[in-house]
C-alpha positions as CSV (number, residue, x, y, z in Angstrom):
1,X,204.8,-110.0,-128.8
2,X,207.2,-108.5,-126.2
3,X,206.1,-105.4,-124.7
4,X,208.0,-103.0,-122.8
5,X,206.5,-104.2,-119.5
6,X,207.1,-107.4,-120.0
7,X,210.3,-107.0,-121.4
8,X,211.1,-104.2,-117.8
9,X,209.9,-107.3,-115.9
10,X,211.3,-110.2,-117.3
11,X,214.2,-110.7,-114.6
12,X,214.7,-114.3,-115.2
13,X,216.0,-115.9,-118.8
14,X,213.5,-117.5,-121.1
15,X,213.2,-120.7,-121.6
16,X,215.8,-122.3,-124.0
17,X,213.0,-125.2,-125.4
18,X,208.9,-124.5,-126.0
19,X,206.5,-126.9,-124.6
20,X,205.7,-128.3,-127.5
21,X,209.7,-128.8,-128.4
22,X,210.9,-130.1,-125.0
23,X,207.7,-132.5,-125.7
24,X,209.0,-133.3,-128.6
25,X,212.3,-133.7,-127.2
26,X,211.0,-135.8,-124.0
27,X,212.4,-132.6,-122.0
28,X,211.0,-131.9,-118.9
29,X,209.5,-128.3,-118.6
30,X,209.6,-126.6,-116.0
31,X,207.9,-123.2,-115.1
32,X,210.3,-120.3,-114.7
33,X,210.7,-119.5,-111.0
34,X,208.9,-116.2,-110.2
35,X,211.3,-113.2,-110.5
36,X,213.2,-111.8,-106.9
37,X,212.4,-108.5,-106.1
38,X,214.9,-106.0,-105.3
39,X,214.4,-103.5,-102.3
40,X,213.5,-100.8,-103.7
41,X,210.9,-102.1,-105.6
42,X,209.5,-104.4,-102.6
43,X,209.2,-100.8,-100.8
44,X,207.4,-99.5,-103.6
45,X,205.3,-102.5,-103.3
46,X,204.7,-102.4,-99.5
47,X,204.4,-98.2,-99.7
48,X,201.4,-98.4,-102.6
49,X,200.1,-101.6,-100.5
50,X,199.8,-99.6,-97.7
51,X,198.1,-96.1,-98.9
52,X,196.7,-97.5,-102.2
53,X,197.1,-96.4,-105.9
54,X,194.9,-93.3,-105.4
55,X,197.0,-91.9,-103.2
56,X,200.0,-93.3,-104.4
57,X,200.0,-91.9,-107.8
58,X,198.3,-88.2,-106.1
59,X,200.1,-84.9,-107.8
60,X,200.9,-84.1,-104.5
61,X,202.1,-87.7,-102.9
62,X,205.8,-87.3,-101.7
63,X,206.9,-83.8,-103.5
64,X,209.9,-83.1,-104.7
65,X,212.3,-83.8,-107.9
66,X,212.2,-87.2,-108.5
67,X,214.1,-88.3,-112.0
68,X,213.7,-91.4,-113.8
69,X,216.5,-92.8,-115.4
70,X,215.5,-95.0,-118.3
71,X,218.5,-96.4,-120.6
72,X,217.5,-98.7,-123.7
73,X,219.6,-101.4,-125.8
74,X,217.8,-101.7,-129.0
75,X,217.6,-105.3,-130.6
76,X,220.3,-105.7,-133.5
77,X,217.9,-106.2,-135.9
78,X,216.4,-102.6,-135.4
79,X,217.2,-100.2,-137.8
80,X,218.0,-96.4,-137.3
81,X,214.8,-95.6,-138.5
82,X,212.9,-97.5,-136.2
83,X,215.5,-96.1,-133.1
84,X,214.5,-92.9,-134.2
85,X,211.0,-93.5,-134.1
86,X,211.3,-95.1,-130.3
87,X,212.9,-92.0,-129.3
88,X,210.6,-89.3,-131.1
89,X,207.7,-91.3,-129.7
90,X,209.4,-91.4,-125.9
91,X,209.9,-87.8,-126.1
92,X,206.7,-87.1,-127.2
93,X,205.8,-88.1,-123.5
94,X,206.9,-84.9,-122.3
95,X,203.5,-83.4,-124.1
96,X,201.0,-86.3,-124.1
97,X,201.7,-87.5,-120.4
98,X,198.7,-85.9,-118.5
99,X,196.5,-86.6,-115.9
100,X,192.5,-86.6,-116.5
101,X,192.4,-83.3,-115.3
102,X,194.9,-82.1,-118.2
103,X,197.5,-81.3,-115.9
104,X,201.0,-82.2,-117.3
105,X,203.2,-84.9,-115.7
106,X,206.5,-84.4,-116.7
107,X,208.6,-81.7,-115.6
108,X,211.6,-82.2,-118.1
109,X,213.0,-85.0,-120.6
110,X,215.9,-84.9,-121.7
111,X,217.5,-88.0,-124.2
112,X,221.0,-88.9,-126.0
113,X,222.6,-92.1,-127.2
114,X,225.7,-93.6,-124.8
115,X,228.4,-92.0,-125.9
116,X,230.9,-92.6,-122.5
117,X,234.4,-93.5,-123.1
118,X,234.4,-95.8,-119.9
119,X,233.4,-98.9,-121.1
120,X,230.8,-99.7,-118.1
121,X,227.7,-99.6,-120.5
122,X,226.1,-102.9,-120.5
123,X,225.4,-102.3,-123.9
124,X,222.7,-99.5,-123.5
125,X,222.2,-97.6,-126.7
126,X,220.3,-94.4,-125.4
127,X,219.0,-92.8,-122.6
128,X,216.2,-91.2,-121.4
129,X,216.4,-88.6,-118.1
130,X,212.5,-87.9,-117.2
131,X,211.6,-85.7,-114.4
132,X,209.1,-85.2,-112.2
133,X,208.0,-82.8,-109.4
134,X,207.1,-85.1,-107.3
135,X,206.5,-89.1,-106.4
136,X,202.9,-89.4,-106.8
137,X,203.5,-87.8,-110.5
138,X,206.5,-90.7,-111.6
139,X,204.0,-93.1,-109.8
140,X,201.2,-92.0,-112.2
141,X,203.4,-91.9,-114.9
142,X,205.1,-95.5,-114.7
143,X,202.1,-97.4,-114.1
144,X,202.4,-101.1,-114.6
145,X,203.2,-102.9,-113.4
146,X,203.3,-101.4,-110.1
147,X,199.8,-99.7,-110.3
148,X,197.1,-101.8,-112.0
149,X,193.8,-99.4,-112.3
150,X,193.7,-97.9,-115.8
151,X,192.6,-94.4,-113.9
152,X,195.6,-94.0,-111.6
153,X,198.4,-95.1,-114.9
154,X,199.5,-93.1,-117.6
155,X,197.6,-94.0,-121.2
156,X,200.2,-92.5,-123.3
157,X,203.4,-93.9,-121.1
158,X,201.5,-97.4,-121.6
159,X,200.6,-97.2,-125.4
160,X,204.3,-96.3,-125.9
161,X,205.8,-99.3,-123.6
162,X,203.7,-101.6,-125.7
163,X,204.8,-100.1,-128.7
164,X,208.8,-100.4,-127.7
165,X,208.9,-103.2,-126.5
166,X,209.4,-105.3,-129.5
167,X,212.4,-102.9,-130.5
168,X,214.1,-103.2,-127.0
169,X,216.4,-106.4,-126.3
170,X,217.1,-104.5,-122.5
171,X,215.9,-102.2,-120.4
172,X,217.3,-100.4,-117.3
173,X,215.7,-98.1,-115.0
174,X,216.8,-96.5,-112.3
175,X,214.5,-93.7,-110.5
176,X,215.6,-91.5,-107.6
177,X,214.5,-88.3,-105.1
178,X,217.1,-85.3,-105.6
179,X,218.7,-85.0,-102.6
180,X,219.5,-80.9,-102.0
């Protein structure tokens, strides 16, 4: 099964031929070649690296507006029901992303399907602006893969990437600090 994650982090194509086929086929197989990291999220490596995931994902870690752009195409065979349900659940984040302490994590979300005249979609279906008031908070909220203890991530933001996922044939995300 696909999930979200993988799906966010799969940069390379799959595999045209299984093992067992290309066996089958007297194919060679050869493993796919580790995804290349853009830079910003080799930053965002070397920046949690460097003050670790406590810090990293801290309410107070880097303040300011940060928004997380997150734009879905859903898989053809996905029905509007099921679309609807992916969205209800994503916004549902906005009241069930919190930290241990109860404290809230998102500061706004806001969703709508593409509807640009432009014709420079890629495809998406629908998007998803989420806000945050700071770093650390989008940190804590996003998770995996970038932080891997279970008590810095987001439990709700993770249950609902693994429950996407298998809708989702891409996923884009693009997250930036609001310059005043």
């Amino acid at each position: 099964m696909m999930t979200y994650s993988k799906l966010f982090c799969s940069l390379t194509p799959v595999l045209a031929c299984s093992a067992s086929l290309a066996v089958a086929c007297a194919l060679p197989v050869k493993a796919a070649p580790a995804p290349t990291l853009g830079s910003a999220a080799l930053a965002v490596q070397k920046d949690v690296a460097q003050v670790g995931e406590a810090r990293f994902t801290a309410p107070d870690y880097k303040p300011g507006t940060v928004r997380h752009m997150v734009m879905f195409q859903f898989k053809p065979s996905v029905t509007q029901a099921q679309r609807a349900e992916v969205t209800k659940r994503f916004m549902a984040l906005a009241q069930l992303s919190r930290r241990p302490d109860g404290t809230p994590v998102i500061a706004a979300l806001e969703a709508g399907p593409q509807n640009s005249g432009e014709n420079a979609d890629l495809g998406l279906d629908y998007g998803y602006l989420v806000s945050f008031k700071s770093a650390g908070d989008r940190n804590y909220y996003v998770g995996r893969p970038i932080v891997q203890k279970a008590e810095y991530f987001d439990p709700a933001h993770d249950a609902f990437k693994t429950f996407a996922g298998p809708y989702l044939q891409k996923v884009v995300v693009f997250d930036f600090p609001v310059t005043p």
